[in-house]
C-alpha angles and dihedrals in degrees: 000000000000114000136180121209101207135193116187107193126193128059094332098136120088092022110090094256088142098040080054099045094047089051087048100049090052091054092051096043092246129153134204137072137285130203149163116254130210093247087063103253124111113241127211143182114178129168145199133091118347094245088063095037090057094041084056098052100049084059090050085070092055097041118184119311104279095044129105108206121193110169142350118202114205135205112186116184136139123263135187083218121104127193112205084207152020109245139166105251112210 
């Protein structure tokens, strides 16, 4: 299973960046998990084929409406586990 790490960086808390990315990974048929960090990034692993991965991560860099992103860091890799959804971790 193909899988992408990914750290958006910027003002990307408060603005409804997981509600968006949860929303973004099911249209793209993605599993895995997003969350905010301490450090005041949101954090993402999401999995599924490479197409959909990439695609996900070219929308990382735009973020929802009232975000400034300024970078996203990514980590792709392959992975035996295997997540059944895409959730907001807390």
């Amino acid at each position: 299973m193909k899988q992408v790490l990914a750290e958006v960086h910027g003002m990307v808390q408060g603005v409804w960046f997981r509600a968006w990315t949860t929303d973004l990974a099911a249209s793209l048929g993605l599993t895995g998990w997003v969350r905010n960090t301490p450090a005041g990034t949101v954090e993402t692993l999401a999995q599924g084929d490479e197409t959909a991965l990439n695609e996900f991560v070219r929308h990382l860099h735009q973020g929802p409406v009232l975000a400034r992103v300024e970078r996203v860091d990514t980590k792709f890799n392959s992975t035996e586990e295997k997540f059944n959804k895409f959730s907001v971790r807390h």
